[in-house]
VMD Tcl script that builds the backbone (N, CA, C; Angstrom):
set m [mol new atoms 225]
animate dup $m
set s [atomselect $m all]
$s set {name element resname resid chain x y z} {
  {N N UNK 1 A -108.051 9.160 -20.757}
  {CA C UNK 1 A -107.239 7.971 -20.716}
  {C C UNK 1 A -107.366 7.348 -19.330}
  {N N UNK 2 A -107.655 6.067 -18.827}
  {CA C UNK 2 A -107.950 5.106 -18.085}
  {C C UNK 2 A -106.568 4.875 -17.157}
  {N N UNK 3 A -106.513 5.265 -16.054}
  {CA C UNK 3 A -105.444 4.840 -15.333}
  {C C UNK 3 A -105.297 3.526 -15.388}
  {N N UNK 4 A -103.361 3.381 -15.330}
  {CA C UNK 4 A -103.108 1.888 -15.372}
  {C C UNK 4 A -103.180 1.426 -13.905}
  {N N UNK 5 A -103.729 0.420 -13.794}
  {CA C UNK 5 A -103.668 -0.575 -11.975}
  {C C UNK 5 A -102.519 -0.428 -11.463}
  {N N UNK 6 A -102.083 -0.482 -10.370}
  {CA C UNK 6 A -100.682 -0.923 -9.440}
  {C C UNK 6 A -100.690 -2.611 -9.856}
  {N N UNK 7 A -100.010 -2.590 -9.811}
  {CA C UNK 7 A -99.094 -4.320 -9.749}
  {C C UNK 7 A -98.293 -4.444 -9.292}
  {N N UNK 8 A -98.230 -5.852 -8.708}
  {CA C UNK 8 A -97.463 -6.099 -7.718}
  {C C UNK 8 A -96.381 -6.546 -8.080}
  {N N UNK 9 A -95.055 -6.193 -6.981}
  {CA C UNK 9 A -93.542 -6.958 -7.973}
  {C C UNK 9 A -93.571 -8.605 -8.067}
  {N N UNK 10 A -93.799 -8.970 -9.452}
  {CA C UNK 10 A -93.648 -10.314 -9.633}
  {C C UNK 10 A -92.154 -10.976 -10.283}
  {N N UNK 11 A -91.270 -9.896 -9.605}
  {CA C UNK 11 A -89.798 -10.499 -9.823}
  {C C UNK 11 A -89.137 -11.644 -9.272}
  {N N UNK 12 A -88.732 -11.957 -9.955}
  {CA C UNK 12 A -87.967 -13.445 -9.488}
  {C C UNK 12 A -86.728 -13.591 -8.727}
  {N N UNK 13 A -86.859 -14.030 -7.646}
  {CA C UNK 13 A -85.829 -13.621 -6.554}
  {C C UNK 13 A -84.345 -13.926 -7.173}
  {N N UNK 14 A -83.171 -13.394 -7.359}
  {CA C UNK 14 A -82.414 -14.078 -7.521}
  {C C UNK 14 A -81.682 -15.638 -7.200}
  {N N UNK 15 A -81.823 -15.799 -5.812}
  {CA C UNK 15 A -81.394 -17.134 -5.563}
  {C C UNK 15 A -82.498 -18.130 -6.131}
  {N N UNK 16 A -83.762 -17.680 -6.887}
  {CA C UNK 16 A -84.608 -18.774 -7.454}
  {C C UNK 16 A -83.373 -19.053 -8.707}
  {N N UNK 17 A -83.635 -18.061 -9.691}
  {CA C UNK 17 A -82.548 -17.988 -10.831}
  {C C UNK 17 A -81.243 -18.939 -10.626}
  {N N UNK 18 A -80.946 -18.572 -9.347}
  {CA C UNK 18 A -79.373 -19.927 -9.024}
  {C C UNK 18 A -79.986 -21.467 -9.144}
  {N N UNK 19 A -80.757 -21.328 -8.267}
  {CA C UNK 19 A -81.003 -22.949 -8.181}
  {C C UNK 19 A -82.125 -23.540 -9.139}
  {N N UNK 20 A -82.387 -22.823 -10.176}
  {CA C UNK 20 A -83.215 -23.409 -11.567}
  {C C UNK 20 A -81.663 -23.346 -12.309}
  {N N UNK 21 A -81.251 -22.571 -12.130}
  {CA C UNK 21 A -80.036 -22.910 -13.582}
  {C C UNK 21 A -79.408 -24.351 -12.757}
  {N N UNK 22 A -79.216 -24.392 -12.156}
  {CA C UNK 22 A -78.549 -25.631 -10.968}
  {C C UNK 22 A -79.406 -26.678 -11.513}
  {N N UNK 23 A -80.565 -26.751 -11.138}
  {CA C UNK 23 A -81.321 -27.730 -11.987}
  {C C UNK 23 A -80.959 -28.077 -13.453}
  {N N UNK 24 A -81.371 -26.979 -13.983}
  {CA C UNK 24 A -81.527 -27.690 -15.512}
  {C C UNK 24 A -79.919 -27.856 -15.936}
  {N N UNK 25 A -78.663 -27.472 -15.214}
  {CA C UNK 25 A -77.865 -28.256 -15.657}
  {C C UNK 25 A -77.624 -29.388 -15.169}
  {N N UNK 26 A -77.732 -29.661 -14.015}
  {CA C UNK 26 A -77.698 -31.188 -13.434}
  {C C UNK 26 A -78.597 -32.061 -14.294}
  {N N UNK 27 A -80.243 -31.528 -14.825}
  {CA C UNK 27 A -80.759 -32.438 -15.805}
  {C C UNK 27 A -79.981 -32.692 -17.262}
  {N N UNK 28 A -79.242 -31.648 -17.735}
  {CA C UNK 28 A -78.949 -31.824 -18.707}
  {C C UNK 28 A -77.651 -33.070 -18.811}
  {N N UNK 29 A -76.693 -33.186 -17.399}
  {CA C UNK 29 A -75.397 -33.865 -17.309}
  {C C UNK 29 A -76.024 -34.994 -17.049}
  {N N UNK 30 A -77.317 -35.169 -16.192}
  {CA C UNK 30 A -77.736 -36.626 -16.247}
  {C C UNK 30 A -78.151 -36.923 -17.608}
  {N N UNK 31 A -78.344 -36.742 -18.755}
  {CA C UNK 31 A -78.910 -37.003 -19.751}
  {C C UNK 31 A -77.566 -36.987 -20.657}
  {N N UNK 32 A -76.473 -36.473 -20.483}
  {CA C UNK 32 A -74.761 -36.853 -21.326}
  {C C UNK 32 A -74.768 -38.255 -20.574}
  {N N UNK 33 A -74.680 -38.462 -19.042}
  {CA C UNK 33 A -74.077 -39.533 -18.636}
  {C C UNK 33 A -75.066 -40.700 -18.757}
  {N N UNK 34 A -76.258 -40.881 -19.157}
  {CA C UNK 34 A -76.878 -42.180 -19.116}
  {C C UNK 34 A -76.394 -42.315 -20.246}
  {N N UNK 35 A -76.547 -41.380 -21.449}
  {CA C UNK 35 A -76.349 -41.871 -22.836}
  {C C UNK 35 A -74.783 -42.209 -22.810}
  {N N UNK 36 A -74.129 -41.893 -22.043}
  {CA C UNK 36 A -72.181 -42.377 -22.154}
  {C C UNK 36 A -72.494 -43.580 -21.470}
  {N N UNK 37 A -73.544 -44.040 -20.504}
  {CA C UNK 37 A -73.443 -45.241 -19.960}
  {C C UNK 37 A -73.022 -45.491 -18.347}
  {N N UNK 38 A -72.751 -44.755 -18.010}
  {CA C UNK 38 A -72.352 -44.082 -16.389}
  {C C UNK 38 A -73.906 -43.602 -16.035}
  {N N UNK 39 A -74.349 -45.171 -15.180}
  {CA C UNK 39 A -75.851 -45.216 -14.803}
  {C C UNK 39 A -75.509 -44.419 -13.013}
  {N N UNK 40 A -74.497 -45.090 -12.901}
  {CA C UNK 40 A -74.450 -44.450 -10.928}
  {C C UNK 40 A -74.428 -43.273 -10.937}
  {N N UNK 41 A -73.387 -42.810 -11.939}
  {CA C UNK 41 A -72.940 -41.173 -11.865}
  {C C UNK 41 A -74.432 -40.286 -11.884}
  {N N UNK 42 A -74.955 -41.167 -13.440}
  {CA C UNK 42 A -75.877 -40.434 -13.433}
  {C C UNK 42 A -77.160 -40.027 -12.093}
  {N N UNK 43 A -77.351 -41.161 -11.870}
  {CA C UNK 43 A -78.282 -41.393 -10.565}
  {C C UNK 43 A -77.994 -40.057 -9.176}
  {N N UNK 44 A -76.449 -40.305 -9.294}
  {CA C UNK 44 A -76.311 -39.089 -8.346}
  {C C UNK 44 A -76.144 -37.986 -8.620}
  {N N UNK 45 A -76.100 -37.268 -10.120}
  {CA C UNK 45 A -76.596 -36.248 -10.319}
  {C C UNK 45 A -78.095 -35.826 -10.513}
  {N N UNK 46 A -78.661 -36.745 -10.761}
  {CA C UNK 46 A -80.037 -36.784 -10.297}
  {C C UNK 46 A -80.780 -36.341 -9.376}
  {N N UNK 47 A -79.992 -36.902 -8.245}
  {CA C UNK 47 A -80.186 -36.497 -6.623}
  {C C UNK 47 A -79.924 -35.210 -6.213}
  {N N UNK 48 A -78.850 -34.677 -6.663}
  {CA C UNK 48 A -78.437 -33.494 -6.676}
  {C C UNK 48 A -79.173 -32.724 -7.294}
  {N N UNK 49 A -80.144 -33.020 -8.461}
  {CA C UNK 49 A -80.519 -32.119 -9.197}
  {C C UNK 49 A -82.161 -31.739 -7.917}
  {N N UNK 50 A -82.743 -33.020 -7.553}
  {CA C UNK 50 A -83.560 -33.286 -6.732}
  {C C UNK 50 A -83.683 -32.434 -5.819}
  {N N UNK 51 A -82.546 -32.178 -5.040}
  {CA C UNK 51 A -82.155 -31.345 -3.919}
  {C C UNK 51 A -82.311 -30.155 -4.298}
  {N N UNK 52 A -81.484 -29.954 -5.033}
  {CA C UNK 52 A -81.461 -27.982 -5.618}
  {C C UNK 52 A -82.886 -27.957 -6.137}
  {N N UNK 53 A -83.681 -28.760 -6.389}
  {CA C UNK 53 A -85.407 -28.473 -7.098}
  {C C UNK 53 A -86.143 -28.100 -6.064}
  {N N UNK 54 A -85.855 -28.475 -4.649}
  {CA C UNK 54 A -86.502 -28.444 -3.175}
  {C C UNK 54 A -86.428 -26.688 -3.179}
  {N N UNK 55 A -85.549 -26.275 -3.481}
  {CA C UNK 55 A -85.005 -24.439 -3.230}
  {C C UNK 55 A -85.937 -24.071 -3.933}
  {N N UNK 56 A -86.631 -24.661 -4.826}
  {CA C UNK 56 A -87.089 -23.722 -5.717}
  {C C UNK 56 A -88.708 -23.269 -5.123}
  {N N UNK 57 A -89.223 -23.905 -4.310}
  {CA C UNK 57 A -90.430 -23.823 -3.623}
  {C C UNK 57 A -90.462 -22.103 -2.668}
  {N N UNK 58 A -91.449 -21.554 -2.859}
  {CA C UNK 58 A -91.363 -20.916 -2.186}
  {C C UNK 58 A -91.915 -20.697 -0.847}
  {N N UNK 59 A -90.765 -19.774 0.246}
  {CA C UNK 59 A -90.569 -20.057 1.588}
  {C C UNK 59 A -92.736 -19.583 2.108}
  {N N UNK 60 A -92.752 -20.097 3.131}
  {CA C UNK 60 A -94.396 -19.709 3.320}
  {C C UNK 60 A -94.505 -18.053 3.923}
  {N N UNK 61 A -92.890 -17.172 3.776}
  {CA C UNK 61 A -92.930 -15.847 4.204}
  {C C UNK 61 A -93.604 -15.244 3.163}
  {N N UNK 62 A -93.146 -15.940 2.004}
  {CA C UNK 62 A -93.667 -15.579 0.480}
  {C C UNK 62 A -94.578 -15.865 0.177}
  {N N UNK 63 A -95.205 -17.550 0.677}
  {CA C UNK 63 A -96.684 -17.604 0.183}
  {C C UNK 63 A -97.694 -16.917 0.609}
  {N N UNK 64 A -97.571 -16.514 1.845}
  {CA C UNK 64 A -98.635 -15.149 2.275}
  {C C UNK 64 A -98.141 -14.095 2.518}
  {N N UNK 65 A -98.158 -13.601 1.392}
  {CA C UNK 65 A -97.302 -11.968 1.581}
  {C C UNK 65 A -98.350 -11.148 2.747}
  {N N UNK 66 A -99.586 -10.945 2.715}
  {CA C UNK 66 A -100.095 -9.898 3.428}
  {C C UNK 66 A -99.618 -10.476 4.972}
  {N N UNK 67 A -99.780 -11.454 5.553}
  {CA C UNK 67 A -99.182 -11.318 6.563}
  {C C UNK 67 A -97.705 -11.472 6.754}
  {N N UNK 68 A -96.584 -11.348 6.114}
  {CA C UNK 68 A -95.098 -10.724 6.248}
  {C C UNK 68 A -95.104 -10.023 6.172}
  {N N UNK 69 A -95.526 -8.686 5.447}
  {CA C UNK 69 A -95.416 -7.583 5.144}
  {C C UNK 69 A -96.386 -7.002 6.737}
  {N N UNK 70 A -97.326 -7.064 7.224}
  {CA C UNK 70 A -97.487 -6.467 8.487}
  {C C UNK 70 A -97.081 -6.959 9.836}
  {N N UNK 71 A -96.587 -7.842 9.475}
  {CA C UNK 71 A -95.742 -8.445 10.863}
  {C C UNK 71 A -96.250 -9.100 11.602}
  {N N UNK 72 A -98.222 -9.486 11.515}
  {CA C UNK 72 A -99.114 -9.907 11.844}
  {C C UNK 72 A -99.289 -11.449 12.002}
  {N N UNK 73 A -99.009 -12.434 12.935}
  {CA C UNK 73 A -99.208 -13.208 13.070}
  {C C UNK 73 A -99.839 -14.171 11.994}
  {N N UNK 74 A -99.786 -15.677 11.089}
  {CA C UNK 74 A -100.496 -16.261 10.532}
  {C C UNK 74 A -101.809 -16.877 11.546}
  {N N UNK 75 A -102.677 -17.044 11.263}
  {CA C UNK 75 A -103.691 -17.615 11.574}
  {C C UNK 75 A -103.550 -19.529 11.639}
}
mol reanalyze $m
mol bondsrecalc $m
mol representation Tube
mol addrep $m
């Protein structure tokens, strides 16, 4: 039988989980309030939703793991 590979943890940080649910409910309340007709309201939950979508990027400690993990200077 063929050993299985190591893999790497591809878990999802919790505070991603906060600010996607943050999102998709702010998309969902902009989409009650255009259809009720409350264009401003909506607009600024929009913005809000905008903002919390920015979190969701990940930090550049994360985009290059091999150098966070040795403490090694980026290039």
């Amino acid at each position: 039988m063929a050993a299985m590979p190591e893999t790497e943890d591809t878990g999802v940080p919790l505070d991603q989980i906060g600010w996607g649910a943050t999102v998709v409910i702010c998309l969902v309340t902009v989409v009650i309030l255009l259809l009720s007709g409350y264009v401003g309201y909506g607009a600024v939950v929009f913005a809000v939703a905008c903002s919390a979508a920015i979190n969701l990027r990940l930090p550049r400690e994360r985009a290059t793991e091999p150098a966070a993990r040795t403490g090694q200077p980026r290039d």
